[in-house]
N, C-alpha and C positions, 0 to 999 in steps of 0.2 A: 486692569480689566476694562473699565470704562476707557479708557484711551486708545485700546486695540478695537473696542466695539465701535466708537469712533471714529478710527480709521479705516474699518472695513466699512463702514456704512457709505464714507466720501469714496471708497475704491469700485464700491457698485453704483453709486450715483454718478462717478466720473467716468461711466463705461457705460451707463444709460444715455447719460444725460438728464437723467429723473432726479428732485430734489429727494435726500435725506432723510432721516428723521430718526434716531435712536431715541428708544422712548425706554426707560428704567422705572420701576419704582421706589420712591421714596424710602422707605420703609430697608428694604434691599441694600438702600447706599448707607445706611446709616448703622446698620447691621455687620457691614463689612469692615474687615480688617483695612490699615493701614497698606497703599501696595507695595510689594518690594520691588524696588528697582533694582533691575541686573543688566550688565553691559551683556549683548550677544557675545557669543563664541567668534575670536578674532579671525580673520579680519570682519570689521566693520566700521562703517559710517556714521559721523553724527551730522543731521542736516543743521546749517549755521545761516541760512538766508533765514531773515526774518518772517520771510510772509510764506515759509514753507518751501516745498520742494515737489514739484511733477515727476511721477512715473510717469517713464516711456513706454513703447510696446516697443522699438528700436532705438539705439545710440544718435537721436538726431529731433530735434524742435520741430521738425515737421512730421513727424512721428506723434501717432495717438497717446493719449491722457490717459492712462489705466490707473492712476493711482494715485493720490496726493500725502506728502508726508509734512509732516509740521516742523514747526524752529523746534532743536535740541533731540527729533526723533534719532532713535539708533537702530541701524539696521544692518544684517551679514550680508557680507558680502562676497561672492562667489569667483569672479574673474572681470579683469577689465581688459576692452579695447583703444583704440586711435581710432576716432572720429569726429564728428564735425566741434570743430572749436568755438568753447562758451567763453568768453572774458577772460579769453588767454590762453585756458586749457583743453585740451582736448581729451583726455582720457574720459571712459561713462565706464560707469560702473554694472554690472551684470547682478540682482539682486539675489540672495542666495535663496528665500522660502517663496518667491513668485517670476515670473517671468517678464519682468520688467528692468531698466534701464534707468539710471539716473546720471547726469552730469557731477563729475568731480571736483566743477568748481565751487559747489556751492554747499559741500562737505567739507566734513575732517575725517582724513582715517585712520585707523588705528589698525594695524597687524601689516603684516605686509602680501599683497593683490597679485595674484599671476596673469600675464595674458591668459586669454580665454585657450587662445591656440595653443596653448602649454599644458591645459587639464587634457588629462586622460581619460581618452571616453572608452564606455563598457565595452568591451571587444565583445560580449555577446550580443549587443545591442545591432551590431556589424555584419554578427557570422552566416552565412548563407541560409542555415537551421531558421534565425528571427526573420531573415529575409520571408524566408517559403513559408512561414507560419500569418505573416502579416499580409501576404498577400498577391 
């Protein structure tokens, strides 16, 4: 729990630009059970760079910072592209619980990734009905 509140706290200061600060009580951490760790629902990534991992808002380093993840973090993974090439690789990975983008070099995956252009999108999302209702 402290590690995802941690995570989010860098996910809104890496989109501010404002510093951080999860603040807990003592009391609280000491009360709490041990956490259990569980692998996401496959596929997913473990970040393996040491000093962590940037979300993208796009498959590309000149693409905004939404989000930073740490050495060993695991995260689902939704569908992957072909775009710009990091230290060899080029595939980015499409996050599956946010809308962001991470390079596949600097991961391990685990399950196996579709193209993006291979998920099936909601044909209601599509149909003339959502069209005239959105506007």
């Amino acid at each position: 729990m402290l590690k995802i509140l941690e995570r989010h706290a860098r996910r809104i200061a890496a989109g501010t630009g404002a510093a951080a600060v999860v603040v807990l009580g003592t009391p609280l951490l000491a009360a709490a059970a041990p956490p259990q760790v569980t692998a996401p629902v496959q596929p997913y990534a473990t970040v393996t760079s040491q000093s962590g991992l940037n979300e993208r808002q796009y498959p590309s380093t000149d693409s905004s910072v939404v989000g930073i993840l740490d050495h060993q973090d695991q995260v689902g993974v939704r569908c992957k592209v072909r775009a710009q090439t990091i230290a060899g690789n080029n595939d980015w990975y499409l996050l599956r619980d946010t809308q962001a983008w991470i390079s596949a070099s600097y991961v391990v995956r685990t399950g196996t990734v579709p193209y993006c252009k291979d998920i099936q999108v909601n044909r209601l999302t599509h149909s003339p009905q959502a069209a005239d209702a959105m506007g």
